[in-house]
C-alpha positions as a printed Julia matrix, in Angstrom:
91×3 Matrix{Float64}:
 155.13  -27.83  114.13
 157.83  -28.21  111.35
 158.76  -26.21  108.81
 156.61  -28.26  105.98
 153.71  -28.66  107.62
 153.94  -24.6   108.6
 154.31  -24.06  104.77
 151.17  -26.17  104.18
 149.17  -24.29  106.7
 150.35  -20.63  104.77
 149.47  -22.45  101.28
 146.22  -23.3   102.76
 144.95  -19.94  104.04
 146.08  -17.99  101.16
 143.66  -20.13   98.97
 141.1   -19.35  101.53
 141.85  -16.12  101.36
 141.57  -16.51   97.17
 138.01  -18.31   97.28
 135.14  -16.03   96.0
 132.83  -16.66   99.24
 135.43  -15.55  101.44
 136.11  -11.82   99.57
 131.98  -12.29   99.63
 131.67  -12.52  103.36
 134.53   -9.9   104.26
 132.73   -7.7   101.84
 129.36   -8.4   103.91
 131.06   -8.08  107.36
 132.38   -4.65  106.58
 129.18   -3.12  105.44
 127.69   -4.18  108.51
 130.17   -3.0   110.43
 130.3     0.63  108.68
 126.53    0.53  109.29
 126.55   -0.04  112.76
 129.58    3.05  112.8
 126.98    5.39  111.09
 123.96    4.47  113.29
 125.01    2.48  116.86
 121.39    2.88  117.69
 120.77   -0.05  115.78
 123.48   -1.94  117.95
 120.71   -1.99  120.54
 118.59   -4.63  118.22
 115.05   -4.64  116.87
 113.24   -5.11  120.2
 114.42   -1.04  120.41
 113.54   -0.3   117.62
 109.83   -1.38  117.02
 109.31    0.11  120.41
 110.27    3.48  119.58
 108.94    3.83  116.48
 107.08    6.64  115.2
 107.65    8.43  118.92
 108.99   12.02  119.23
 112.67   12.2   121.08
 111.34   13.63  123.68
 108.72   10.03  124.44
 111.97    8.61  123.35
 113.82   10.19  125.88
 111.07    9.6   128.41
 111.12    5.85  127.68
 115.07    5.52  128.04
 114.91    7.32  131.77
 111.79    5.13  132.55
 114.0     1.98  131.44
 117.1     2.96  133.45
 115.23    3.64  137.14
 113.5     0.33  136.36
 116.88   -0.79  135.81
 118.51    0.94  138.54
 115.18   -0.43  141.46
 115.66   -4.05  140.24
 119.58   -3.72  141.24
 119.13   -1.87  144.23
 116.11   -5.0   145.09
 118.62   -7.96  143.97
 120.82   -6.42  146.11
 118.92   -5.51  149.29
 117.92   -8.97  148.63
 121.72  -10.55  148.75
 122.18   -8.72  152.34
 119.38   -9.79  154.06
 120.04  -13.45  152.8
 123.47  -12.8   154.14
 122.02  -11.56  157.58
 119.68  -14.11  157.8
 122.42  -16.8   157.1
 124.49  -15.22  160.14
 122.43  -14.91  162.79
């Protein structure tokens, strides 16, 4: 890259930078971002969300623990799974 066209590619960004949808669309992607700081529950998306609506924390809590075993039996499955495709390959 020479020096001119390195020039170019600084004049060109800085007039990005100058153009009123670009200062629009920072301004946009911070808010969301500061939003997602104050609340990371709604990180998780809406599927969460319209599920747990209107429950107490403690469903909400009940919910969460029911998702995670469910979570934990299909791993410990996909896995049991793996090894007895592995044993069956062997012998």
């Amino acid at each position: 890259m020479t020096l001119r066209s390195y020039l170019d590619l600084l004049k060109c960004e800085d007039s990005i930078y100058k153009h009123k949808f670009f200062t629009q669309a920072a301004a946009g992607i911070i808010e969301a971002y500061l939003a997602l700081h104050d609340n990371p529950s709604q990180a998780g998306g809406e599927e969460q969300d319209t599920e747990m609506v209107g429950l107490s924390e403690s469903e909400k809590k009940k919910l969460q623990s029911k998702r995670r075993r469910a979570e934990r039996k299909a791993a410990e499955d996909a896995k049991e799974a793996e090894e007895k495709g592995k044993k069956d390959g062997r012998g």
